[in-house]
ZASE-710509 format. One line per 2 residues: number of its first residue (from 1); their letters; for each residue x negated, y, z of C-alpha. Coordinates in steps of 0.5 Angstrom, whole numbers, plus 500, padded with zeros to 3 digits. Example, Ala and Ser with C-alpha at 12.3 -4.5 7.8 and 13.67 -1.06 7.14 Angstrom:
1> AS> 475 491 516 ~ 473 498 514
//
This chain:
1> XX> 309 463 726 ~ 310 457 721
3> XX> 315 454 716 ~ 318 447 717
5> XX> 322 445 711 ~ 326 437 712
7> XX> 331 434 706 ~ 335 427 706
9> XX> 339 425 699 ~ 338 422 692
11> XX> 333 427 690 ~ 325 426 690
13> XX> 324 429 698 ~ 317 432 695
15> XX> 320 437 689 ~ 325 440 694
17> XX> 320 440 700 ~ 315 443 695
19> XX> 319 448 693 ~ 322 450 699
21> XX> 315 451 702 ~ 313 456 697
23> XX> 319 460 699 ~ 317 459 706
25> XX> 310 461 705 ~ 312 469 707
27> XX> 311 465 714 ~ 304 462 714
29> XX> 299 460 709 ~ 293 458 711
31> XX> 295 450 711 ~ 300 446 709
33> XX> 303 439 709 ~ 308 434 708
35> XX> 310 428 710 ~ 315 423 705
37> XX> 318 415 708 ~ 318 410 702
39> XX> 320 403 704 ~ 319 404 711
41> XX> 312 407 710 ~ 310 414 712
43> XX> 306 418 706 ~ 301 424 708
45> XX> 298 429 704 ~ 296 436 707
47> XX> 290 440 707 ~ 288 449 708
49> XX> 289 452 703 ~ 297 456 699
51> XX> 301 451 697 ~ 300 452 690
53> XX> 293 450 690 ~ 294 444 695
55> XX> 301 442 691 ~ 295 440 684
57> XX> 290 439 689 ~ 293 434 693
59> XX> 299 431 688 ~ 305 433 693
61> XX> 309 432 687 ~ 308 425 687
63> XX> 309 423 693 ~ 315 417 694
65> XX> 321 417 697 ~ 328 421 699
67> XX> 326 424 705 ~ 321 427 708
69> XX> 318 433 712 ~ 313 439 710
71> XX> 310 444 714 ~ 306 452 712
73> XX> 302 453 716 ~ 299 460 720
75> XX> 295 457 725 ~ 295 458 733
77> XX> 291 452 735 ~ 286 449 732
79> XX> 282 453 726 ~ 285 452 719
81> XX> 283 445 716 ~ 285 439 713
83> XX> 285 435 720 ~ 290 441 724
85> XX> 294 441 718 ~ 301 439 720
87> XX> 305 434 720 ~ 300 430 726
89> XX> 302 424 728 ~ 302 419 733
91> XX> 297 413 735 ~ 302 407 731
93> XX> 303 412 724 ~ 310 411 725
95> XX> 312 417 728 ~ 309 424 724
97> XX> 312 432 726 ~ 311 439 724
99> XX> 313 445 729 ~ 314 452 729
101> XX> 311 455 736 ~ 307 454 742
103> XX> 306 449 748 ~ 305 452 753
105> XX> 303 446 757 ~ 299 442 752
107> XX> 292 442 755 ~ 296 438 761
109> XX> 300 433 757 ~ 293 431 752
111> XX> 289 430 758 ~ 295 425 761
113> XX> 295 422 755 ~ 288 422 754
115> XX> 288 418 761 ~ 292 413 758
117> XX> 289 411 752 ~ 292 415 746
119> XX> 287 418 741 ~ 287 425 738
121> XX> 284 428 732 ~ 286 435 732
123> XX> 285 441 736 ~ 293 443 735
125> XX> 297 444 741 ~ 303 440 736
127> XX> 300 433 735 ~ 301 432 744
129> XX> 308 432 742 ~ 307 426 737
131> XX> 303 422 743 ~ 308 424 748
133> XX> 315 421 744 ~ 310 415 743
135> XX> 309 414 750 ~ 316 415 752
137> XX> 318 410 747 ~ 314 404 751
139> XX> 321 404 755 ~ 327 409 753
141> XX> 333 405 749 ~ 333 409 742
143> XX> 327 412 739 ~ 333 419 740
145> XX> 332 417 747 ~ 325 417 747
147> XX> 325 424 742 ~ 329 428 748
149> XX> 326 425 754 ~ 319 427 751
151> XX> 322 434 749 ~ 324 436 756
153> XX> 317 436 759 ~ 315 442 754
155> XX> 315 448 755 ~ 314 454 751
157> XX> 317 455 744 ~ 318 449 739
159> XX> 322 448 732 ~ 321 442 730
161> XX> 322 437 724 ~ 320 429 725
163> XX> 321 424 721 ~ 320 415 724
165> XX> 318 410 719 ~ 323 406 722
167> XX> 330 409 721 ~ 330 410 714
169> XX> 336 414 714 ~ 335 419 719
171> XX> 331 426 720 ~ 330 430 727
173> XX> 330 438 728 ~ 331 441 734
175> XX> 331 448 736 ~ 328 451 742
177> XX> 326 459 741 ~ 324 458 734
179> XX> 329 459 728 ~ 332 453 725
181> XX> 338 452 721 ~ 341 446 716
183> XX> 343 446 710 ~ 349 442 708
185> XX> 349 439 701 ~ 354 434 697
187> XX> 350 427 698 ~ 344 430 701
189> XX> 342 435 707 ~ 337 439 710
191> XX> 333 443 715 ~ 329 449 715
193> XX> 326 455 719 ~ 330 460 714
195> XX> 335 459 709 ~ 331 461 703
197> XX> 328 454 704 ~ 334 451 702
199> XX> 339 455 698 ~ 337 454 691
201> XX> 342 447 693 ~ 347 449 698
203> XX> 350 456 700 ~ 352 452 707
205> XX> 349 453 712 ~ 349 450 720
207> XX> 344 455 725 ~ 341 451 731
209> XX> 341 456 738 ~ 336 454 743
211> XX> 335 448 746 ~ 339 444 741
213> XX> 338 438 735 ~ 340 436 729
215> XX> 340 429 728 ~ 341 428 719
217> XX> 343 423 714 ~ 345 424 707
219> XX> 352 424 709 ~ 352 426 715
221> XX> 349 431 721 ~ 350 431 728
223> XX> 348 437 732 ~ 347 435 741
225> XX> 345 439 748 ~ 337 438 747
227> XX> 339 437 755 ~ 344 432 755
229> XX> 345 429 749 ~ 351 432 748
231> XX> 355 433 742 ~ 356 440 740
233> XX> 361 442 734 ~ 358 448 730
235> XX> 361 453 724 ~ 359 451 718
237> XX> 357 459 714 ~ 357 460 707
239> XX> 351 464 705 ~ 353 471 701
241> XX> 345 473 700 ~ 341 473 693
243> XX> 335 468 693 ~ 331 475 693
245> XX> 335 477 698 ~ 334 471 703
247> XX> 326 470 703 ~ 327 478 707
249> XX> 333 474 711 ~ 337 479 708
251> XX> 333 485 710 ~ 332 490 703
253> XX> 324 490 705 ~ 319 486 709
255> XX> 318 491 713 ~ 324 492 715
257> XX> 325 484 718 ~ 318 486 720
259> XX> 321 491 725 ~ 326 486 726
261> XX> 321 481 729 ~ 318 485 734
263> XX> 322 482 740 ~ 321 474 738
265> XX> 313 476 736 ~ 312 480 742
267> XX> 315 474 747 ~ 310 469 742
269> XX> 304 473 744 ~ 306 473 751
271> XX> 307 465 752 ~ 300 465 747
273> XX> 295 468 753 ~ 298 466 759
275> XX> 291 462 760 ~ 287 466 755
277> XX> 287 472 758 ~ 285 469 765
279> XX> 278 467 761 ~ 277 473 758
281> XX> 279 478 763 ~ 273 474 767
283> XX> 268 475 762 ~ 270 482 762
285> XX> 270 483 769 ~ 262 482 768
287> XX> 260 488 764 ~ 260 496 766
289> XX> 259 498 759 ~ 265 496 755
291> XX> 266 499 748 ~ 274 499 744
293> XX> 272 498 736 ~ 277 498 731
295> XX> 280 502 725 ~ 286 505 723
297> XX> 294 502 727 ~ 289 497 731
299> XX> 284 503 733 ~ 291 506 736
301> XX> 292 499 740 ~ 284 501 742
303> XX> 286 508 745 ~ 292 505 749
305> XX> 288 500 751 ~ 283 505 754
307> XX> 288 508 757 ~ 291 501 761
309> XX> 284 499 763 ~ 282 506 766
311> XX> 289 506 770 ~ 288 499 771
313> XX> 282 496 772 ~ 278 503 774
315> XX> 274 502 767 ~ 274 507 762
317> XX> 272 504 755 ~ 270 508 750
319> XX> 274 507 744 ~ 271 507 737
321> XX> 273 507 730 ~ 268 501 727
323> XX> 266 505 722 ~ 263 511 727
325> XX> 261 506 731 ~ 254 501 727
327> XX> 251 509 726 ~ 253 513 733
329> XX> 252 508 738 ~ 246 503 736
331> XX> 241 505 741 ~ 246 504 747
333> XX> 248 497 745 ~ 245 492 749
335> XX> 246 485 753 ~ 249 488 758
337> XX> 255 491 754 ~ 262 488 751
339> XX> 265 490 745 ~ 272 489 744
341> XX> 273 489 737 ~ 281 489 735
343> XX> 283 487 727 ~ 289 484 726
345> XX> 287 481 719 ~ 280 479 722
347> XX> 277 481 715 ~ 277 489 716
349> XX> 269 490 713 ~ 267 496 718
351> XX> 270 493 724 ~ 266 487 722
353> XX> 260 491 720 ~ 259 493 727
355> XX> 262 487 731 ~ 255 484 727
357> XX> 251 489 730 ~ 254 488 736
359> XX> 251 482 736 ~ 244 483 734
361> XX> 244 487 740 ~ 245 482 745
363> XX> 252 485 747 ~ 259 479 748
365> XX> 263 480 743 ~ 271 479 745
367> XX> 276 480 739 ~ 284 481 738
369> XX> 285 478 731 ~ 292 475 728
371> XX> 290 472 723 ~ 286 464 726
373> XX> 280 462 723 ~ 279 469 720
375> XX> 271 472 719 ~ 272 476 726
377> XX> 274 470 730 ~ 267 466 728
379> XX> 263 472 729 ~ 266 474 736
381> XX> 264 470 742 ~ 272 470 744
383> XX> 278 471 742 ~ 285 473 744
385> XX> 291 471 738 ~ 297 476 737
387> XX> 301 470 735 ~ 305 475 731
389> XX> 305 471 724 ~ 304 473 717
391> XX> 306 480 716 ~ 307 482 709
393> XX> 309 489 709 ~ 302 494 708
395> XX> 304 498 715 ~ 303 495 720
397> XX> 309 494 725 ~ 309 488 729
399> XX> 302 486 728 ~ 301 493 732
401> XX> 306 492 738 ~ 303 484 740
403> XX> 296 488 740 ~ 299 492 745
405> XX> 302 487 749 ~ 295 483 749
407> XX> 292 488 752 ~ 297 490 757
409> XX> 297 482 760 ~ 289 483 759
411> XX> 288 490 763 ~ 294 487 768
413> XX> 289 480 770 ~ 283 485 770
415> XX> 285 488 776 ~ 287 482 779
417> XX> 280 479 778 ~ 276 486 780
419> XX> 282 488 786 ~ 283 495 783
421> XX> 290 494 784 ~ 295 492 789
423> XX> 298 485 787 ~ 305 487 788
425> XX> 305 493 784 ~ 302 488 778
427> XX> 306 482 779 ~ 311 487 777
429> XX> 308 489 771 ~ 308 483 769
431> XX> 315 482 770 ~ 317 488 767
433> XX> 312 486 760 ~ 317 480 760
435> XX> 322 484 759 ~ 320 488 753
437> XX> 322 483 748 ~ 329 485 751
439> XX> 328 493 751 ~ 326 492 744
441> XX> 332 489 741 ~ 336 494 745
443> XX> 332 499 742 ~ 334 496 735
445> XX> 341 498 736 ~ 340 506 735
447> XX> 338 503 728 ~ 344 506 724
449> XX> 343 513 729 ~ 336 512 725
451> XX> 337 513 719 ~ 342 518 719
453> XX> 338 523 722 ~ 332 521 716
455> XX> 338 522 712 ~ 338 529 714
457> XX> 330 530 715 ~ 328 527 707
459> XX> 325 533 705 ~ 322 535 709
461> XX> 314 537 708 ~ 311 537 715
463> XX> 312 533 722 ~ 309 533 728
465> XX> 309 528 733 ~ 307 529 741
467> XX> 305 526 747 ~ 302 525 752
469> XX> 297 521 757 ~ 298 513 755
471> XX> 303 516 749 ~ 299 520 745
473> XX> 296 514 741 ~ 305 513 739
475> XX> 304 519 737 ~ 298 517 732
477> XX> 302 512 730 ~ 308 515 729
479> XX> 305 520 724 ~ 301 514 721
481> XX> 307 511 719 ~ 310 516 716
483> XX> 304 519 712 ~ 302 512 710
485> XX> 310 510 707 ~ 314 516 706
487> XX> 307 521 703 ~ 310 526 708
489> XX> 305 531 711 ~ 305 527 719
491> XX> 300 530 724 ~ 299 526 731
493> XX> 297 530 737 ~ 296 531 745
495> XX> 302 536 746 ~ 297 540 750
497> XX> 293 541 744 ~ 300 545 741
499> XX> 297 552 743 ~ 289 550 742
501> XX> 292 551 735 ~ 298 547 731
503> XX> 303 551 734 ~ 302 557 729
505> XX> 304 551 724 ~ 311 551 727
507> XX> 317 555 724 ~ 323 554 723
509> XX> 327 547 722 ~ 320 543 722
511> XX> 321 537 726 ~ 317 535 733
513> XX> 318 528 734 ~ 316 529 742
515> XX> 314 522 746 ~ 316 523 753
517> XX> 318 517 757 ~ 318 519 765
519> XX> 311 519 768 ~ 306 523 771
521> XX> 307 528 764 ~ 313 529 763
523> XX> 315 535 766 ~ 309 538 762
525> XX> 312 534 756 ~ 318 538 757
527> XX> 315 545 757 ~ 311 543 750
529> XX> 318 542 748 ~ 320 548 750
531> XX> 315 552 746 ~ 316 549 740
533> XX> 323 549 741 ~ 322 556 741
535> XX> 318 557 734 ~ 324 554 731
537> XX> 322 547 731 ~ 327 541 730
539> XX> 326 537 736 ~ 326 529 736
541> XX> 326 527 743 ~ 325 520 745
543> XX> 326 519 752 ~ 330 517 759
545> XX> 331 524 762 ~ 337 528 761
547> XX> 332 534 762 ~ 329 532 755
549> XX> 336 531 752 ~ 337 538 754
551> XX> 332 542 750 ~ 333 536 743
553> XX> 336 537 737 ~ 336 530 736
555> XX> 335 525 743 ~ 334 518 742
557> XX> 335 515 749 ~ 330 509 751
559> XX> 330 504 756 ~ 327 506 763
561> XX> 321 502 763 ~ 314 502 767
563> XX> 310 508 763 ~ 304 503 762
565> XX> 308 499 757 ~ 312 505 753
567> XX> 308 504 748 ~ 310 498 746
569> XX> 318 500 746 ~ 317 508 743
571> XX> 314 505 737 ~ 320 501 735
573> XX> 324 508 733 ~ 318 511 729
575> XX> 317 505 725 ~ 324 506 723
577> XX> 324 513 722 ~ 318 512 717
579> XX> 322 506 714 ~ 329 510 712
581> XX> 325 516 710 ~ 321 511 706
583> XX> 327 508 703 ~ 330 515 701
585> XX> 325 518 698 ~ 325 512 692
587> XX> 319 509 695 ~ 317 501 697
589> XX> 315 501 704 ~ 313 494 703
591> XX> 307 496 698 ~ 305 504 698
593> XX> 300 508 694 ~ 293 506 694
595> XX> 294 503 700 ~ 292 494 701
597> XX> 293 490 707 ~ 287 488 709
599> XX> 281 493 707 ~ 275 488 706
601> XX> 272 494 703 ~ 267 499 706
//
């Protein structure tokens, strides 16, 4: 996820693009540029680093011109530098962009436009669409023409802002799976990916949908079908938010945008690995002996990760917490060993300690990081990117479901390369993964139902989170969660374990938050319920069955789903769950107690 912000008037471009990239900068912060037009000259400035330290750095605030572009940066192609910093541009310097998003088909258009002499500085997969809308511009009409016909040879997700040296009083956004919305000012106009960008000059406000762009000038601006050229009239809405407000969206708290954003990171992930899990699965296939490290919500995405690959790929791998991992498991640690280390910052120093160790004994190291360029990324051998953008919000949320989502498509093409599963079943897999984002929208809607059975919940002292099979892990998490925001007394457990001991802890009113989608445990899931329902416990059923509606005190009806993907749907009401508890009990979910976002620390 990265920031694009665009202005036209009578302002200098460089201050309101500056300022507009700072309050953007929640979306990605590892690089950034912009790019400005002065007497049908493009000037550039852009590097790694936080836009406060580029802007002295740099000089962003003397660059000349009244119109001009910028981009913050979270990297998914290409390590954060100066060179894979946007805007990129084309071979003749006239043409320069920034964009939001992924390329699916990147490789293939770079190595075309390799083979008829265009020359590439970056490793990006944006600086292809540069190349592209040059080459088509050898023989379309209008440099929009040519714009268009480049653009519909994509594919993947892409905002894009772009700005040619030789129409001096025109911008060109465009809209295609990533957000983007105008602002429409007296005298001047702009684009960005979020309102706040722009809102300290305009309240009104145009959203792009998908497959849309926007042609602006300072006193105009037209809005066309990406597919078609053709006109399209949209509603200008005035903004009612705060500034504060706007930089969440809205939202009363990262976190909760965070939730929000679950459905678009997940697709991001899934259109980020199609090709990258192939490689890795091939790797993987190679080794007996595979090990799952990891720490905290990303040591649950390892346990569900078992739990795909064992049923999958008939491979069970033992799954670690890192800091347990360097002083039990060194003298097994060989060259016919892989150790999957999952780390959403790629600076969590357990998880690097025995990644390193890893590595000193001759083992592959594979990561699954969020954060490009990370310590993790140098030291593994291979790496898969979440694409889940920034988050903000100490607990993890959609950092935690990309995990997820990431090693489904893994274990999935896993058992394609080994043939432990039958081909019909995982091309259903993967059918039903594309329809997660979908399902998790829909599971947004019982938000309101959320809150009030929090409301009716917030003094409570103590809750108890089970599962079963693939769903015992959502039960970790679901109790992390709250424990983490909400300071309440949370215990995750395998329902089976309820009578080893837990249950004598159960008396009356005490919630039971009861994970049990339909599969090979449901009707034992159903049977721990009733026990606990028995001792007085107040049940909170998450599933799709009518036999747990029945014996809930509280049931949130899920989509029907494969059971190997129900961990990535049943998260998203305990993450709100936590959240709404949080909130009412006068606590910021956004910066809990004694907690940071990245333990750099042992």
């Amino acid at each position: 996820m990265c920031g694009i912000i665009g202005y036209i008037g009578d302002r200098a471009a460089c201050e309101v693009i500056v300022k507009g990239l700072k309050r953007l900068e929640y979306r990605g912060y590892d690089s950034a540029g912009v790019v400005t037009e002065d007497g049908g000259k493009l000037f550039i400035k852009k590097g790694a680093g936080a836009i406060d330290e580029l802007t002295e750095k740099l000089g962003l605030l003397e660059m000349p011109g009244k119109r001009g572009i910028g981009h913050t940066r979270w990297a998914t192609h290409g390590v954060p530098n100066e060179i894979n910093a946007h805007p990129h541009t084309d071979c003749t310097g006239k043409i320069a962009l920034v964009h939001n998003g992924i390329i699916e088909n990147f490789a293939e258009i770079r190595e075309y436009l390799l083979s008829l002499g265009h020359t590439f500085k970056s490793d990006t997969d944006t600086e292809v669409i540069a190349h592209l809308i040059e080459e088509e511009l050898k023989s379309a009409p209008s440099f929009e023409d040519a714009m268009r016909n480049a653009l519909l040879k994509l594919r993947g997700s892409f905002a894009l802002g772009i700005i040619y040296a030789e129409e001096p009083d025109r911008l060109y956004f465009v809209r295609n799976e990533s957000p983007l919305v105008l602002g429409i000012g007296d005298g001047e106009n702009f684009a960005a990916s979020d309102v706040p960008a722009f809102l300290e000059y305009t309240n009104r406000a145009v959203f792009l949908d998908d497959g849309e762009y926007a042609v602006i000038g300072k006193d105009f601006y037209v809005i066309k079908k990406l597919a078609t050229g053709e006109v399209v009239e949209k509603p200008v809405q005035e903004i009612e938010w705060t500034l504060e407000m706007a930089e969440k969206s809205g939202y009363p708290h990262f976190m909760l945008k965070e939730i929000y954003e679950q459905p678009r990171a997940i697709k991001d992930a899934i259109h980020g690995n199609i090709d990258a899990v192939k490689r890795a699965a091939e790797e993987i296939a190679r080794y007996e002996k595979i090990f799952i490290i990891a720490m905290g919500t990303s040591y649950h995405a390892g346990l569900v990760g078992r739990y795909l690959f064992q049923r999958l790929a008939k491979r069970v791998p033992i799954v670690e917490d890192a800091s347990e991992f360097r002083y039990e498991f060194e003298d097994l640690i060989d060259e016919d060993t892989l150790v999957i280390a999952i780390t959403q910052s790629g600076e969590t120093a357990d998880t690097l300690a025995a990644m390193k160790l890893a590595k000193k004994r001759g083992a592959k190291v594979l990561a699954i990081v969020n954060v490009v360029g990370s310590m993790a990324t140098r030291v593994a051998d291979m790496t898969l990117y979440t694409h889940a953008g920034p988050e903000i919000g100490v607990a993890a949320t959609k950092t935690y479901t990309t995990q997820l989502t990431v090693l489904t498509m893994l274990a999935i093409e896993l058992a394609r390369v080994l043939g432990t599963a039958d081909e019909a079943y995982l091309s259903s897999l993967e059918k039903g993964l594309k329809r997660v984002p979908d399902l998790v929208e829909s599971v947004l809607k019982h938000d309101a139902a959320l809150r009030e059975l929090a409301e009716n919940l917030a003094d409570r002292r103590d809750f108890f989170y089970i599962g079963r099979g693939i769903n015992v892990p959502t039960a970790l998490e679901g109790a992390l969660k709250l424990k983490e925001i909400s300071y309440i007394h949370a215990e995750g457990l395998s329902a089976g374990e309820l009578k080893h001991g837990p249950l004598a802890l159960l008396e009356e009113g005490v919630p039971v938050v009861a994970v049990a989608p339909s599969g090979k445990t449901f009707d034992k899931m159903v049977g721990n319920v009733e026990e606990s329902r028995a001792r007085g416990a107040f049940i909170i059923g998450l599933g799709d069955r009518e036999e747990l509606r029945r014996v809930s005190s509280a049931f949130i009806e899920m989509p029907g789903i494969d059971e190997l993907m129900t961990p990535i749907v049943y998260i998203i009401p305990l993450q709100l769950i936590a959240y709404h508890l949080a909130v009412l009990r006068g606590n910021d979910p956004d910066k809990p107690r004694n907690l940071a976002k990245s333990v750099t620390v042992e």
